[in-house]
CHARMM internal coordinates of N, CA and C (Angstrom, degrees):
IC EDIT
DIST 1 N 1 CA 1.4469
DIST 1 CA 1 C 1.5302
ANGL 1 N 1 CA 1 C 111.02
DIST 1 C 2 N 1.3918
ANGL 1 CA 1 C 2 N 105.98
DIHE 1 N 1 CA 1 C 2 N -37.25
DIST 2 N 2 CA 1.4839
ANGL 1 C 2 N 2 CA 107.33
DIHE 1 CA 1 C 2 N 2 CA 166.45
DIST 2 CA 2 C 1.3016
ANGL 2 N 2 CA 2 C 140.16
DIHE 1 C 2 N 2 CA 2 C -40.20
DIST 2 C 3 N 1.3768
ANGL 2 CA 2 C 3 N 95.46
DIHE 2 N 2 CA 2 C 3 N -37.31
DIST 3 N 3 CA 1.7768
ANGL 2 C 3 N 3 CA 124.77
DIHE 2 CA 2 C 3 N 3 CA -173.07
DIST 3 CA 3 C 1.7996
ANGL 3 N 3 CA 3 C 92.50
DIHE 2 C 3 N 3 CA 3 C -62.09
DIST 3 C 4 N 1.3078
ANGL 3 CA 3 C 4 N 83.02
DIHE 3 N 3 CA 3 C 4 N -75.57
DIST 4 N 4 CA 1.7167
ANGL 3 C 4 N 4 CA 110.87
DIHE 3 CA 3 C 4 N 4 CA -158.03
DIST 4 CA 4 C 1.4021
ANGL 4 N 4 CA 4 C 104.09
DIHE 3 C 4 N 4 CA 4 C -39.21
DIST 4 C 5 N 1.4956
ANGL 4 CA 4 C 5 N 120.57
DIHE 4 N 4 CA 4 C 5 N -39.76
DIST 5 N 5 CA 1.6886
ANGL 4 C 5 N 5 CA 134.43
DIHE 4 CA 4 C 5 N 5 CA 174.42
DIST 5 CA 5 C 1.8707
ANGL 5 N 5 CA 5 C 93.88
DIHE 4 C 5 N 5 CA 5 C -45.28
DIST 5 C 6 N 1.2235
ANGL 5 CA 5 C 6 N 111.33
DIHE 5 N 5 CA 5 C 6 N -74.50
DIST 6 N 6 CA 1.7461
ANGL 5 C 6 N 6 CA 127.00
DIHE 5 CA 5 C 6 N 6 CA -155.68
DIST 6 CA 6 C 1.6503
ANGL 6 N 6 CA 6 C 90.92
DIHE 5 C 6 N 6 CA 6 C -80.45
DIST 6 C 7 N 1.1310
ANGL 6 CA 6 C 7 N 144.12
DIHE 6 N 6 CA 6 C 7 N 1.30
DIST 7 N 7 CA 1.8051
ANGL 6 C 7 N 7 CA 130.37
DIHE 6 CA 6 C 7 N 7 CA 141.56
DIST 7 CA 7 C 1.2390
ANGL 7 N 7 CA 7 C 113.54
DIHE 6 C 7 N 7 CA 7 C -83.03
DIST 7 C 8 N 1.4418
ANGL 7 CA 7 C 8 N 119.80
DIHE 7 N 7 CA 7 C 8 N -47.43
DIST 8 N 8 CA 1.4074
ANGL 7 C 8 N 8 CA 119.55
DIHE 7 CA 7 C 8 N 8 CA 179.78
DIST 8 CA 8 C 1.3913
ANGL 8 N 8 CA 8 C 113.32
DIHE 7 C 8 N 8 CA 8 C -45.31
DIST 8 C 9 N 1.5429
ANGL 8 CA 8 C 9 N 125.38
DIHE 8 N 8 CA 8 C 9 N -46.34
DIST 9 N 9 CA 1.4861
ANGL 8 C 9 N 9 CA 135.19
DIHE 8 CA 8 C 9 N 9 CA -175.16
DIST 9 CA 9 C 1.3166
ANGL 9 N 9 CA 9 C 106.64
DIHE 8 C 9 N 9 CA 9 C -80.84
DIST 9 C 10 N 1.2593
ANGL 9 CA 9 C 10 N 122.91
DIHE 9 N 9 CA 9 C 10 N -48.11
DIST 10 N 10 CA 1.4379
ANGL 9 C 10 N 10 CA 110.90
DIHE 9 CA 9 C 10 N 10 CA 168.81
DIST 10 CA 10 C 1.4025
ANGL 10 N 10 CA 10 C 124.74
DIHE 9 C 10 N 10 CA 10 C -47.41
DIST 10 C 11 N 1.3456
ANGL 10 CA 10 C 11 N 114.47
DIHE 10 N 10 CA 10 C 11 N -34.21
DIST 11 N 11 CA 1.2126
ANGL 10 C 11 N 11 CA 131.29
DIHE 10 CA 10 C 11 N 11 CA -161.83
DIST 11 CA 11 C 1.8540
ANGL 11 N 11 CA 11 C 93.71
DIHE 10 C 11 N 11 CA 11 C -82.39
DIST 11 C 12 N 0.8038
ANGL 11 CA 11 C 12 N 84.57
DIHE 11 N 11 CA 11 C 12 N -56.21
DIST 12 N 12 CA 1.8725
ANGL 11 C 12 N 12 CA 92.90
DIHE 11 CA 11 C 12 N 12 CA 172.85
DIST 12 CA 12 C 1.6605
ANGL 12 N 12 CA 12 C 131.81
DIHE 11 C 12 N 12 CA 12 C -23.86
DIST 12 C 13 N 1.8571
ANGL 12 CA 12 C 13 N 86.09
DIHE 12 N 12 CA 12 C 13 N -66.35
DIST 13 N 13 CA 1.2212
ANGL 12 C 13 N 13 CA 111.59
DIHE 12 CA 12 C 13 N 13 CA 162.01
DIST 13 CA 13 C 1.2566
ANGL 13 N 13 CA 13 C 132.58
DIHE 12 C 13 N 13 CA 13 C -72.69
DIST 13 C 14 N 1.3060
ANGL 13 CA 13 C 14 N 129.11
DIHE 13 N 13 CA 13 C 14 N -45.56
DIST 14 N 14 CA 1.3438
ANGL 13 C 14 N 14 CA 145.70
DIHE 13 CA 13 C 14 N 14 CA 169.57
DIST 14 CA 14 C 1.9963
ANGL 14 N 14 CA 14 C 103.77
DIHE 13 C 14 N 14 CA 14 C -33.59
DIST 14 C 15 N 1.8692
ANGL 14 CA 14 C 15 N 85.17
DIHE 14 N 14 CA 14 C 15 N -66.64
DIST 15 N 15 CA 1.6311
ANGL 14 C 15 N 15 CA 98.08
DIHE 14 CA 14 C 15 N 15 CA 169.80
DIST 15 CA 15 C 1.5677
ANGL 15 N 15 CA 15 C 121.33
DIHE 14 C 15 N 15 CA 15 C -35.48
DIST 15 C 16 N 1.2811
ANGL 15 CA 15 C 16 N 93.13
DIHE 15 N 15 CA 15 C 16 N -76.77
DIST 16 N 16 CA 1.2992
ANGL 15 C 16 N 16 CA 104.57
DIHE 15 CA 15 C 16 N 16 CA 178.38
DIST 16 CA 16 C 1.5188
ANGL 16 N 16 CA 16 C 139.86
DIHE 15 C 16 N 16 CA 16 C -39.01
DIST 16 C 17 N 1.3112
ANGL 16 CA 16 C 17 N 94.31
DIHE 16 N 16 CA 16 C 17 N -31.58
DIST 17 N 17 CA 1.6766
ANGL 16 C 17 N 17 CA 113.73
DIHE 16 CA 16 C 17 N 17 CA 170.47
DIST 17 CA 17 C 1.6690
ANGL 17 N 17 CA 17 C 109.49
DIHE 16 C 17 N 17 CA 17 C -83.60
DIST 17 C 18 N 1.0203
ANGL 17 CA 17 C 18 N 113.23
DIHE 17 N 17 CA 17 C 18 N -6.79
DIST 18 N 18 CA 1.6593
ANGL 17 C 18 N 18 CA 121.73
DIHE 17 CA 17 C 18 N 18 CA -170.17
DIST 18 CA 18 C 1.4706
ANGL 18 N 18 CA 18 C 96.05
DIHE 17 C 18 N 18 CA 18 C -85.35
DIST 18 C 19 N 1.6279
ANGL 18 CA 18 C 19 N 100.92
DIHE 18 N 18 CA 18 C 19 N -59.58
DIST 19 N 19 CA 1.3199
ANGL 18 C 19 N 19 CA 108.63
DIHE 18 CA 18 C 19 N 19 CA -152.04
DIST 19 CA 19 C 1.7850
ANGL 19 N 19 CA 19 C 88.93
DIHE 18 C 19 N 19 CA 19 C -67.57
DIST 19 C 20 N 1.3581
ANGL 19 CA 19 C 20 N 133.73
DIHE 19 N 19 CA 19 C 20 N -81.07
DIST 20 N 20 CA 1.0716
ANGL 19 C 20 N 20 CA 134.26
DIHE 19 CA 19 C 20 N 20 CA -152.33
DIST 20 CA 20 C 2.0024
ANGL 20 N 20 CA 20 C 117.45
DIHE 19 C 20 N 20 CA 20 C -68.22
DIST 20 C 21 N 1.7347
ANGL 20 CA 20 C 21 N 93.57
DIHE 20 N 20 CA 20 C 21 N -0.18
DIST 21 N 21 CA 1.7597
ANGL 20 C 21 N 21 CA 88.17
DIHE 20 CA 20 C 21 N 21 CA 141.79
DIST 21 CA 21 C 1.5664
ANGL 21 N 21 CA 21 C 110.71
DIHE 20 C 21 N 21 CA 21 C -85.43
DIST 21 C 22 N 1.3025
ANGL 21 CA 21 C 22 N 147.10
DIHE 21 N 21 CA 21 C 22 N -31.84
DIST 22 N 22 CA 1.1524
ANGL 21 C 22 N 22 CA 140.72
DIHE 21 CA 21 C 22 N 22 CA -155.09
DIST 22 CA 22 C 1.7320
ANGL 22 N 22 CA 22 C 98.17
DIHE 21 C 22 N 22 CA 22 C -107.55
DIST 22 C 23 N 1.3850
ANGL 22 CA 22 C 23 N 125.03
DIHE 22 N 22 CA 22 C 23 N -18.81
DIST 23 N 23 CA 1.2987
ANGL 22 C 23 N 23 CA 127.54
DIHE 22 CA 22 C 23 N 23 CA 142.55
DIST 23 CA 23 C 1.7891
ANGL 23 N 23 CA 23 C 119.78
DIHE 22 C 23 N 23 CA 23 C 14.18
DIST 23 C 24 N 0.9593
ANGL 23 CA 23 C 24 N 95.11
DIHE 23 N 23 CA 23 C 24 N -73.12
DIST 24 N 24 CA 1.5479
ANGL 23 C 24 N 24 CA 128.22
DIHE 23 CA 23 C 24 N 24 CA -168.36
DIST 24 CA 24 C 1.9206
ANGL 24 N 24 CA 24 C 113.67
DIHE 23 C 24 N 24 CA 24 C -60.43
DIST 24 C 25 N 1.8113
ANGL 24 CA 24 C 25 N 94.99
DIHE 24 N 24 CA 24 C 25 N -51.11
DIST 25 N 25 CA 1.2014
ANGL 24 C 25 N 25 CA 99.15
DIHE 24 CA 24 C 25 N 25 CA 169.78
DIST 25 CA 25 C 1.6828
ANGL 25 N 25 CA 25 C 130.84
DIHE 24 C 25 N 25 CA 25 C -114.62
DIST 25 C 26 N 1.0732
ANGL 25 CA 25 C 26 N 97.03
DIHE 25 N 25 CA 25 C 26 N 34.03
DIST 26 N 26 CA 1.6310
ANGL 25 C 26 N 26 CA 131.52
DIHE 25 CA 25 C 26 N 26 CA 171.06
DIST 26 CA 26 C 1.3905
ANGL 26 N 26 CA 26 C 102.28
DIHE 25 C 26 N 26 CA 26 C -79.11
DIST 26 C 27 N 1.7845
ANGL 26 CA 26 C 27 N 129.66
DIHE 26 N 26 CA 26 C 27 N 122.54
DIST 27 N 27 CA 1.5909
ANGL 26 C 27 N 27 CA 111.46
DIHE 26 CA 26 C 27 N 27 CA 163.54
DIST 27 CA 27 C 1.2063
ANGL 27 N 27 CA 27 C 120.21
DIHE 26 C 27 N 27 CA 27 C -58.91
DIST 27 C 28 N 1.2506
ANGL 27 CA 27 C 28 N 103.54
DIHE 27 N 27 CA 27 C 28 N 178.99
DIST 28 N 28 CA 2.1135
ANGL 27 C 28 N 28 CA 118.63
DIHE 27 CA 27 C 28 N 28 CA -152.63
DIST 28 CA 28 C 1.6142
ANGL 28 N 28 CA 28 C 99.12
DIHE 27 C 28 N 28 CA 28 C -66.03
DIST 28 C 29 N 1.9441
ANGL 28 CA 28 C 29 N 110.95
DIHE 28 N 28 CA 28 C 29 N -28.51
DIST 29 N 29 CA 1.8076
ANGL 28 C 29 N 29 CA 99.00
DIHE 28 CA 28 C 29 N 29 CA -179.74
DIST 29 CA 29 C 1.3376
ANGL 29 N 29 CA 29 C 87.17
DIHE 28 C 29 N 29 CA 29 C -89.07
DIST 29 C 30 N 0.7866
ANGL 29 CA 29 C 30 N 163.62
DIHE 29 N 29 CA 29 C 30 N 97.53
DIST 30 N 30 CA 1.5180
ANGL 29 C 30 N 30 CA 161.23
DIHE 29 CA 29 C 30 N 30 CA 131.84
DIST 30 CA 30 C 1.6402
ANGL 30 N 30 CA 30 C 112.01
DIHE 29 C 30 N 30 CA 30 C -148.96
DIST 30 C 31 N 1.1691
ANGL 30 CA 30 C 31 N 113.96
DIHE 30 N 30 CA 30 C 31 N -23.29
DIST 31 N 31 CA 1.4689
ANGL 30 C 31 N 31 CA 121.96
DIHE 30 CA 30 C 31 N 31 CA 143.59
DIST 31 CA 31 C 1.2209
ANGL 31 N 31 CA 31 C 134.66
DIHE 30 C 31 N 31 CA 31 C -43.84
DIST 31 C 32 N 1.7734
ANGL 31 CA 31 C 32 N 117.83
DIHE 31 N 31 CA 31 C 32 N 130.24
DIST 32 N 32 CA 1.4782
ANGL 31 C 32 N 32 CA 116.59
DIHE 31 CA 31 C 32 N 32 CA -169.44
DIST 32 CA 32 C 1.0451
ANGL 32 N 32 CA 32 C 100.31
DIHE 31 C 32 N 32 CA 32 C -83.36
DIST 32 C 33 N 1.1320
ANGL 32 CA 32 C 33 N 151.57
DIHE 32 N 32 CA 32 C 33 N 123.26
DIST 33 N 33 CA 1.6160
ANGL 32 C 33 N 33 CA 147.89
DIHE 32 CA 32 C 33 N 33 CA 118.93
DIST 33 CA 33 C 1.7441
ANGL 33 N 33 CA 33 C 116.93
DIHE 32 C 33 N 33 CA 33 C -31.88
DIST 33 C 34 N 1.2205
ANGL 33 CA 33 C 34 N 126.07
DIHE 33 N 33 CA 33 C 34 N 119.04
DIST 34 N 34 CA 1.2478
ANGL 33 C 34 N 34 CA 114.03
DIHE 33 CA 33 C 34 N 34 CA 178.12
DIST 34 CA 34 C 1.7197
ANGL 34 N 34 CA 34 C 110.71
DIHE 33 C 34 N 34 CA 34 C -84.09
DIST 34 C 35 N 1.3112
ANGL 34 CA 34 C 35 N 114.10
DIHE 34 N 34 CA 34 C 35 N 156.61
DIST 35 N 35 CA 1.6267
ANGL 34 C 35 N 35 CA 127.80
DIHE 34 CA 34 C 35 N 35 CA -150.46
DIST 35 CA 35 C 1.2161
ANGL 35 N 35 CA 35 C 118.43
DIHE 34 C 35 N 35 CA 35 C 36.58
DIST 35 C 36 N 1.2877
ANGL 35 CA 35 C 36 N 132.57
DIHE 35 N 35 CA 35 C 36 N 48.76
DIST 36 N 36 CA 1.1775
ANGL 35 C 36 N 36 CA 129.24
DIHE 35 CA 35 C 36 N 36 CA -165.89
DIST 36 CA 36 C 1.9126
ANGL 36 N 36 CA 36 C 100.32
DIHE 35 C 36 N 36 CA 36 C -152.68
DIST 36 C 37 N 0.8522
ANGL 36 CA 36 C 37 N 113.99
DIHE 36 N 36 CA 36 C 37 N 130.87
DIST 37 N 37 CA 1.8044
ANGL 36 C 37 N 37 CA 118.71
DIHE 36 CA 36 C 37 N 37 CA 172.98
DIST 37 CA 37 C 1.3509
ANGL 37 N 37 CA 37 C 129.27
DIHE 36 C 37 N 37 CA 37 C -93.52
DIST 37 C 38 N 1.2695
ANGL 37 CA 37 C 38 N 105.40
DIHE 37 N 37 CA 37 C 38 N 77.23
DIST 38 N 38 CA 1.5690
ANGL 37 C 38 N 38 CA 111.15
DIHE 37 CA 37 C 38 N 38 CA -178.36
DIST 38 CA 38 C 1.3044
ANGL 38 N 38 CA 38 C 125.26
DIHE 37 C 38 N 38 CA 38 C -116.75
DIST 38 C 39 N 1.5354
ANGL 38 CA 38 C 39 N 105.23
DIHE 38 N 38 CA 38 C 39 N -157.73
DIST 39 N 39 CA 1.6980
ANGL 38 C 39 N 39 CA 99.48
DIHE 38 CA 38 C 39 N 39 CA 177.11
DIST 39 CA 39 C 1.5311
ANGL 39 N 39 CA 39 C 134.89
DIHE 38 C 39 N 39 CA 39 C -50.07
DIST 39 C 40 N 1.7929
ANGL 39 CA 39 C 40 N 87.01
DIHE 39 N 39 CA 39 C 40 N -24.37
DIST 40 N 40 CA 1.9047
ANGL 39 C 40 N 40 CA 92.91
DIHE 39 CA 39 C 40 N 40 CA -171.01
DIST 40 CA 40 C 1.0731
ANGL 40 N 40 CA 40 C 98.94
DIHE 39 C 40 N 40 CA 40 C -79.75
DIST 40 C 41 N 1.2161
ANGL 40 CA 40 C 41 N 142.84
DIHE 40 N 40 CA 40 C 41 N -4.94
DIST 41 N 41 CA 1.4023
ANGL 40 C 41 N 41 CA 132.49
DIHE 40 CA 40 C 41 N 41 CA 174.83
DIST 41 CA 41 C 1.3177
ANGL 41 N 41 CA 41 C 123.33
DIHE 40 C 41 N 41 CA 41 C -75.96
DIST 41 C 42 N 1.3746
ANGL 41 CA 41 C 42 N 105.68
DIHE 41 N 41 CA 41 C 42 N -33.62
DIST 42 N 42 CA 1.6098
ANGL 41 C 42 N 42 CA 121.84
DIHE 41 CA 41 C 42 N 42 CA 173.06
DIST 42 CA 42 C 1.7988
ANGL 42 N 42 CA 42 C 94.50
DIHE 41 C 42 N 42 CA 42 C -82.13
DIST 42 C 43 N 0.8151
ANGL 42 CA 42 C 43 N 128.74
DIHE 42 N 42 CA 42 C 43 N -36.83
DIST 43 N 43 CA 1.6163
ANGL 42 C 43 N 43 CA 108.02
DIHE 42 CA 42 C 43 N 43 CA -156.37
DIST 43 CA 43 C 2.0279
ANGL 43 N 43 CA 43 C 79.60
DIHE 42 C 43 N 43 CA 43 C -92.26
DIST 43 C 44 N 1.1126
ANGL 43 CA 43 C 44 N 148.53
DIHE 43 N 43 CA 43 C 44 N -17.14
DIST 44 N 44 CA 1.9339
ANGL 43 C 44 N 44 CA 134.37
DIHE 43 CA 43 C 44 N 44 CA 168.88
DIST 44 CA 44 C 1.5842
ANGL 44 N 44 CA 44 C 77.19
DIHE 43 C 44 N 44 CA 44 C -54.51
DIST 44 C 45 N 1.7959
ANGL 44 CA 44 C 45 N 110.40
DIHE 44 N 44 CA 44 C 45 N -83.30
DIST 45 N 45 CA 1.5795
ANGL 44 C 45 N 45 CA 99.38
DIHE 44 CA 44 C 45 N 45 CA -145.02
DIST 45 CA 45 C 1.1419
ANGL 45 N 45 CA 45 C 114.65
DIHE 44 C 45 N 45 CA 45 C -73.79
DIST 45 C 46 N 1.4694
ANGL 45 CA 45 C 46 N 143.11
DIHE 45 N 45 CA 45 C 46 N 30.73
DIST 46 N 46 CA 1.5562
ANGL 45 C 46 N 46 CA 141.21
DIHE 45 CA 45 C 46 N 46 CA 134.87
DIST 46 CA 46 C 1.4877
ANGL 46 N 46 CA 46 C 110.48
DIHE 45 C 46 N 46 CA 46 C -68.01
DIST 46 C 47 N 1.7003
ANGL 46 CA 46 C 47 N 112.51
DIHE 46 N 46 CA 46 C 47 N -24.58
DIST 47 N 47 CA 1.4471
ANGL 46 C 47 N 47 CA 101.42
DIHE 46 CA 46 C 47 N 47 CA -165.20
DIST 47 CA 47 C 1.6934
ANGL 47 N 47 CA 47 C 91.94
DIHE 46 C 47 N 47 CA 47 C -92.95
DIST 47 C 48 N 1.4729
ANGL 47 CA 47 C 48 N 101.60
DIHE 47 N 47 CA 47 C 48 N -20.98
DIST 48 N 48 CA 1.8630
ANGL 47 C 48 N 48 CA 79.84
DIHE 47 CA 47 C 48 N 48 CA -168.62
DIST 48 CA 48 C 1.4350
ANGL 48 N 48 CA 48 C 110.34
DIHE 47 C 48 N 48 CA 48 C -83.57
DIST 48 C 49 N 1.6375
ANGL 48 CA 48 C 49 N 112.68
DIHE 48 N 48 CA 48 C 49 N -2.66
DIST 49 N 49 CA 1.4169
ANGL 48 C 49 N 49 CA 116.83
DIHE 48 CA 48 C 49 N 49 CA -165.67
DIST 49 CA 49 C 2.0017
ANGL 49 N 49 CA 49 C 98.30
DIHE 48 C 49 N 49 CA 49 C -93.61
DIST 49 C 50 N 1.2400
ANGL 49 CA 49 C 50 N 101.29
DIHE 49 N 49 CA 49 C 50 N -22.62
DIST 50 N 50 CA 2.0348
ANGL 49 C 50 N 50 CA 105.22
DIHE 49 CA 49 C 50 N 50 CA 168.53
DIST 50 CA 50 C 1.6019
ANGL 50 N 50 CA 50 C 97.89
DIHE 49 C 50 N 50 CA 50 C -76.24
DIST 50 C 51 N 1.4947
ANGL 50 CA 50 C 51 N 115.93
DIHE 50 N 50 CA 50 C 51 N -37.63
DIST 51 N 51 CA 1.4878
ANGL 50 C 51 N 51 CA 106.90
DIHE 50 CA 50 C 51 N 51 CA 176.52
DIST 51 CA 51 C 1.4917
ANGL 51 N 51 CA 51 C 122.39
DIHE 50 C 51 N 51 CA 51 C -56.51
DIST 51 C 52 N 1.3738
ANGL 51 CA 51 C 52 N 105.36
DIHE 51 N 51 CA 51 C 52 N -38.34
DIST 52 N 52 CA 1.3873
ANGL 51 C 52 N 52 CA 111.52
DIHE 51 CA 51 C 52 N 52 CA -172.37
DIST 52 CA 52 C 1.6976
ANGL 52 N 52 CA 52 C 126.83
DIHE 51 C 52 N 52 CA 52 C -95.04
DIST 52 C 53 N 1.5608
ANGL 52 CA 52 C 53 N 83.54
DIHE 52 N 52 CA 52 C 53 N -18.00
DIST 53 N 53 CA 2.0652
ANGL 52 C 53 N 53 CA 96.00
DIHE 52 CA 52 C 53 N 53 CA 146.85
DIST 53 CA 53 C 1.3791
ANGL 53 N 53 CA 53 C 123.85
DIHE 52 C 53 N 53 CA 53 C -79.78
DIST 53 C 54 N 1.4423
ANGL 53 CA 53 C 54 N 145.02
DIHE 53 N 53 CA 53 C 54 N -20.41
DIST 54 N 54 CA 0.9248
ANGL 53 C 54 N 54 CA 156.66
DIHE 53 CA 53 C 54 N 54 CA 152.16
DIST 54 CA 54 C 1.5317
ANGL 54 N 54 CA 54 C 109.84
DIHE 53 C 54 N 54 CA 54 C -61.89
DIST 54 C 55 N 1.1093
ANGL 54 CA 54 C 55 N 130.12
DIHE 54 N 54 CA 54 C 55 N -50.17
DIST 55 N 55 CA 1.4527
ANGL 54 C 55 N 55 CA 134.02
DIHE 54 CA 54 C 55 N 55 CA 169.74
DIST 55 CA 55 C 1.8566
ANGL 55 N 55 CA 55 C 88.53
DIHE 54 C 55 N 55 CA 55 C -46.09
DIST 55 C 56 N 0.8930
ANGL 55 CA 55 C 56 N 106.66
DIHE 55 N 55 CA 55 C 56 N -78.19
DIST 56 N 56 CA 2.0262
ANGL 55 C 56 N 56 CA 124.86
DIHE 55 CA 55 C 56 N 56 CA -175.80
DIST 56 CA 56 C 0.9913
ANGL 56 N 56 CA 56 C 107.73
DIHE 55 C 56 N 56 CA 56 C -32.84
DIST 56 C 57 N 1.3997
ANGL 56 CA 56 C 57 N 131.20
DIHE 56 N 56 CA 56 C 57 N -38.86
DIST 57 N 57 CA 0.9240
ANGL 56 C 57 N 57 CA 123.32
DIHE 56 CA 56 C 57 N 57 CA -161.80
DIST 57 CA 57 C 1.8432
ANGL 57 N 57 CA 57 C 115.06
DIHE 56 C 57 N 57 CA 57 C -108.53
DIST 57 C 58 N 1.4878
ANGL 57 CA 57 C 58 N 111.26
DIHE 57 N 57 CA 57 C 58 N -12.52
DIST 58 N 58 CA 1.0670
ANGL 57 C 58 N 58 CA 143.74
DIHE 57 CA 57 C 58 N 58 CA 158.01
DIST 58 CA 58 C 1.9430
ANGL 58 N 58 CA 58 C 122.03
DIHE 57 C 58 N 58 CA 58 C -47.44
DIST 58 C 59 N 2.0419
ANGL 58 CA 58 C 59 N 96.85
DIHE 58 N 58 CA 58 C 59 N -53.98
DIST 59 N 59 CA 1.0138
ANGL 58 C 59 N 59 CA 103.03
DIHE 58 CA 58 C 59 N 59 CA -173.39
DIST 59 CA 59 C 1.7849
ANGL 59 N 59 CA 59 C 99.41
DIHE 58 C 59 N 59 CA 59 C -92.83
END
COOR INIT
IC SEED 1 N 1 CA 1 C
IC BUILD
């Protein structure tokens, strides 16, 4: 259970830093809006969920 805690967060972060360098050159629906629930939210956790298969697939 330990593991899974310190991939999940890596995976998080890793993501997260991906998406909001590429942020910028993402089209306008693929853009996060802040307080708002849209596409960019789904297209971070697609990227942190390839992050965290790559972690998986890594170990």
């Amino acid at each position: 259970m330990k593991y899974t805690f310190w991939r999940s967060l890596i995976a998080v972060v890793v993501g997260n830093a991906v998406y909001f360098t590429l942020d910028r050159f993402l089209p306008p629906a693929a853009q996060h809006q802040p307080f708002q629930l849209d596409w960019g939210l789904a297209v971070d956790a697609w990227i942190c969920l390839v992050c965290y298969g790559l972690i998986r697939l890594i170990q």
